[in-house]
C-alpha positions as CSV (number, residue, x, y, z in Angstrom):
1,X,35.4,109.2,-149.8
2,X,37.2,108.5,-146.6
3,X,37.8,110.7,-143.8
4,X,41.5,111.1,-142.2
5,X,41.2,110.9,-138.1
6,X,44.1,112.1,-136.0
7,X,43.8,110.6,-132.8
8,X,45.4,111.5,-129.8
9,X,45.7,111.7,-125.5
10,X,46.5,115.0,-123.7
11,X,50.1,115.3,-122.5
12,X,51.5,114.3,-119.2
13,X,49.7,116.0,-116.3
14,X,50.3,116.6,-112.2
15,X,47.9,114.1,-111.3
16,X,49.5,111.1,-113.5
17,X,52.9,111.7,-112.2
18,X,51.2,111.2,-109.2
19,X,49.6,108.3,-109.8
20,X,45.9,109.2,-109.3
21,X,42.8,108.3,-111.0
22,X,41.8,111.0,-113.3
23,X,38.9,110.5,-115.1
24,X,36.4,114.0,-115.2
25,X,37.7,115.2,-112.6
26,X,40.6,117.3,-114.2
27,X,44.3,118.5,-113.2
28,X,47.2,120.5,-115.2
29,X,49.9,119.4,-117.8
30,X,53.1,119.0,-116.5
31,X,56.2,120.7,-118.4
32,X,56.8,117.3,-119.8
33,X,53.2,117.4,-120.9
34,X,53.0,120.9,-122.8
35,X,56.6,119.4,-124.2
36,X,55.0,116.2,-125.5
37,X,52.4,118.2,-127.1
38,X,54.5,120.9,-128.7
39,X,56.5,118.1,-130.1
40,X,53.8,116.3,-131.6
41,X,52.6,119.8,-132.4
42,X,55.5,120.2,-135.1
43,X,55.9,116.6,-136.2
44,X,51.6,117.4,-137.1
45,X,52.3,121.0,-138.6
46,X,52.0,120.2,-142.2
47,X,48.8,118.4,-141.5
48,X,46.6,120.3,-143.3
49,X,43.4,119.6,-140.3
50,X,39.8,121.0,-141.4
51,X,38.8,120.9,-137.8
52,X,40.5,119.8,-134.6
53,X,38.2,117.9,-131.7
54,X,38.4,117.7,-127.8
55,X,37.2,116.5,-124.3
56,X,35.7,119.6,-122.7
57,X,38.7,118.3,-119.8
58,X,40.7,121.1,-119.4
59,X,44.2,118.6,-120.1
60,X,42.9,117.5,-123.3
61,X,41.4,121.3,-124.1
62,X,45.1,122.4,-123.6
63,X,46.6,119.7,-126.3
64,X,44.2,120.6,-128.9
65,X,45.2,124.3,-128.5
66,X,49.2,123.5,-128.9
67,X,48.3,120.7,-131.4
68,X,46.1,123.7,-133.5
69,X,49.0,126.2,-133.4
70,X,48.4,129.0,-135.5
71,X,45.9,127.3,-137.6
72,X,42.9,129.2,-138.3
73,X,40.6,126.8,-136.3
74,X,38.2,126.5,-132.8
75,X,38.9,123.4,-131.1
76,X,35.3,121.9,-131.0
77,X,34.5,120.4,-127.7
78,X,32.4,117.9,-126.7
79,X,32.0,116.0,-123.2
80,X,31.4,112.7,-125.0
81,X,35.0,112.3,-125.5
82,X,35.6,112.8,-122.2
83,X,37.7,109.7,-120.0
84,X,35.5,107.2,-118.1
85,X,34.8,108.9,-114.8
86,X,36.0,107.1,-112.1
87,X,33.4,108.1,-109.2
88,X,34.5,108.0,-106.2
89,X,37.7,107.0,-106.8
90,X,39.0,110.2,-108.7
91,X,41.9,111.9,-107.0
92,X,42.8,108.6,-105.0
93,X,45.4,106.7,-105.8
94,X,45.1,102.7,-106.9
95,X,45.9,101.6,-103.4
96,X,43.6,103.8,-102.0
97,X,40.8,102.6,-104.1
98,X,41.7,98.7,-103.7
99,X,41.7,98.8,-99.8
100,X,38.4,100.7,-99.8
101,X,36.7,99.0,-102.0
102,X,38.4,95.6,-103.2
103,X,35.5,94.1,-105.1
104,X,34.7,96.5,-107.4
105,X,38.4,97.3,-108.0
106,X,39.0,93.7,-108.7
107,X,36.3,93.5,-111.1
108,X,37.3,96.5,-112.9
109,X,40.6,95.1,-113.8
110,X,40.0,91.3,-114.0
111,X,36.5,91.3,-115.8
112,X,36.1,94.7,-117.2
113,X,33.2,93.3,-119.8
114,X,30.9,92.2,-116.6
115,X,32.8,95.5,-114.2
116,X,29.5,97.7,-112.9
117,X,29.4,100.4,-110.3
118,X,27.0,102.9,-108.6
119,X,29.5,105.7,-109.5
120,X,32.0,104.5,-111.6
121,X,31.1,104.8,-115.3
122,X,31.1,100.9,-117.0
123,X,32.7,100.3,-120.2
124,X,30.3,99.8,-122.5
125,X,29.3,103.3,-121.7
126,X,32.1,105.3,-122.9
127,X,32.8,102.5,-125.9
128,X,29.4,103.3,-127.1
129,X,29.9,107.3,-126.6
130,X,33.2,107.2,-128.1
131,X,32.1,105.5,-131.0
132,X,29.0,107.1,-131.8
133,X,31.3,110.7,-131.4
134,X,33.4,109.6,-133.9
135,X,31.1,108.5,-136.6
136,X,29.3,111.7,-136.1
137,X,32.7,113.5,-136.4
138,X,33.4,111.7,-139.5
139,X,29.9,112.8,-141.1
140,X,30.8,115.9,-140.9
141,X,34.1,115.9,-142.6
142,X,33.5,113.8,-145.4
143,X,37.0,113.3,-147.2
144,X,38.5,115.8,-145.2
145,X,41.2,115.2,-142.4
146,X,40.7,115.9,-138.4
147,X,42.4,115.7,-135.4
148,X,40.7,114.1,-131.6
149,X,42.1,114.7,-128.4
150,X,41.0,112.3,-125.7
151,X,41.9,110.5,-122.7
152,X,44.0,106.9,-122.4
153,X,40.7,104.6,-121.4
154,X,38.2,106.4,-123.9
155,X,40.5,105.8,-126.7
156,X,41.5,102.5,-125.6
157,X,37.7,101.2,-125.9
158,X,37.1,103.1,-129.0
159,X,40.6,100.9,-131.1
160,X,39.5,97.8,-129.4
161,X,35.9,98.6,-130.9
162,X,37.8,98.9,-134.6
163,X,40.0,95.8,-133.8
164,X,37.2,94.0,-132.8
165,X,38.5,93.4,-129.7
166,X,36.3,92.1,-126.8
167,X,36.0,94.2,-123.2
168,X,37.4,90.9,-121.9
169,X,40.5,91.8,-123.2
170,X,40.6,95.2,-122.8
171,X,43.8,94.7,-120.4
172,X,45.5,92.6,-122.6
173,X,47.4,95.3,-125.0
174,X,49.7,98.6,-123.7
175,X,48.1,102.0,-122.0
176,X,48.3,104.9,-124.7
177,X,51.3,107.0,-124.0
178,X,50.4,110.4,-123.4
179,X,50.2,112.5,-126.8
180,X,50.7,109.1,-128.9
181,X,49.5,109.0,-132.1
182,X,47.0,107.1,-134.3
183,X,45.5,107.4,-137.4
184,X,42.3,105.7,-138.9
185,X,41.2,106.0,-142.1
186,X,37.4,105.9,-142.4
187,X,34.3,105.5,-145.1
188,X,31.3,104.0,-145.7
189,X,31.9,100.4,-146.0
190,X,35.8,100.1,-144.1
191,X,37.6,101.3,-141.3
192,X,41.3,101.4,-141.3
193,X,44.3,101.9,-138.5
194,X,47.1,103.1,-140.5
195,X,48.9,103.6,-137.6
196,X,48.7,103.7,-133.8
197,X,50.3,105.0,-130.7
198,X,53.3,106.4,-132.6
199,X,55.6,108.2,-129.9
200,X,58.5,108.9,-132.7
201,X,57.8,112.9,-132.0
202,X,59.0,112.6,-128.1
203,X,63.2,112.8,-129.1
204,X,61.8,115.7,-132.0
């Protein structure tokens, strides 16, 4: 029996237009975000979910609820699919963050499988809290189909982790757009990516 997962980032929020590091720390959807998500919204409405999961973030809390329309659901939350937290550096933009503390900020982006930080969650971490949330997820829906609303780092670690991917190269391949869309199909012995980061909903 193999379970269906819909997996998905929040829509398009304040702090990303500004270009700040948002990682528990939380800020609002943007027009442009609640759009994205009422678009994928419809392109998902004959999805016929059996439960819909998401961050406890209040961005990703929102998606879920315009992704469940008027489906007779509760969008589970759970903090374990929250977004890395940044530490210190959330609400600061990149610049910020590389002049005040350029060694750590180079190791995050040039050796990210090595990165460590006193407040800055590593990436091991979330891979390992992502992936254990999902198989959990997936044990409770046998054969049945669900959707997961995350964050663009958290969901990043967890496809590398079914590509088999190293953190190495966890750089190496495009950020998720906000409110793309990928689909694995999981059981027992395989995991599958039918699709991934499918953006065809933005022009719906």
């Amino acid at each position: 029996m193999s379970t269906l997962v819909y997996l998905t980032r929040h829509g398009e929020t304040v702090w990303n237009t500004k270009k700040l590091m948002q990682g528990w720390k939380d800020s609002s959807l943007t027009d442009k975000g609640i759009k994205q998500a009422k678009q994928l919204a419809q392109s998902l409405s004959e999805v016929p979910f059996d439960a819909i999961y998401s961050s406890t973030s209040d961005r990703a809390v929102k998606t879920a609820e315009i992704i469940k329309g008027k489906r007779p659901l509760q969008v589970i939350q759970t903090d374990t699919l929250r977004e890395l937290s940044f530490g210190n550096w959330e609400g600061k933009t990149f610049d910020e963050n590389e002049r005040e503390s350029p060694k750590e900020w180079s190791a995050f982006w040039e050796t990210p499988h090595i990165f460590s930080s006193n407040t800055v969650e590593c990436f091991s971490k979330v891979q390992e809290r992502m992936v254990k949330t999902i198989n959990y997820i997936v044990k409770q829906h046998p054969n049945e189909t669900v959707c997961v609303v995350s964050h663009s780092i958290a969901l990043k670690l967890l496809l590398d982790f079914f590509e088999n991917n190293t953190l190495e190269n966890l750089w190496s391949s495009s950020p998720i757009p906000p409110t793309s869309l990928t689909l694995l199909k999981i059981d027992s012995v395989t995991n599958e990516i039918i699709f991934k980061c499918d953006t065809s909903h933005y022009n719906a």
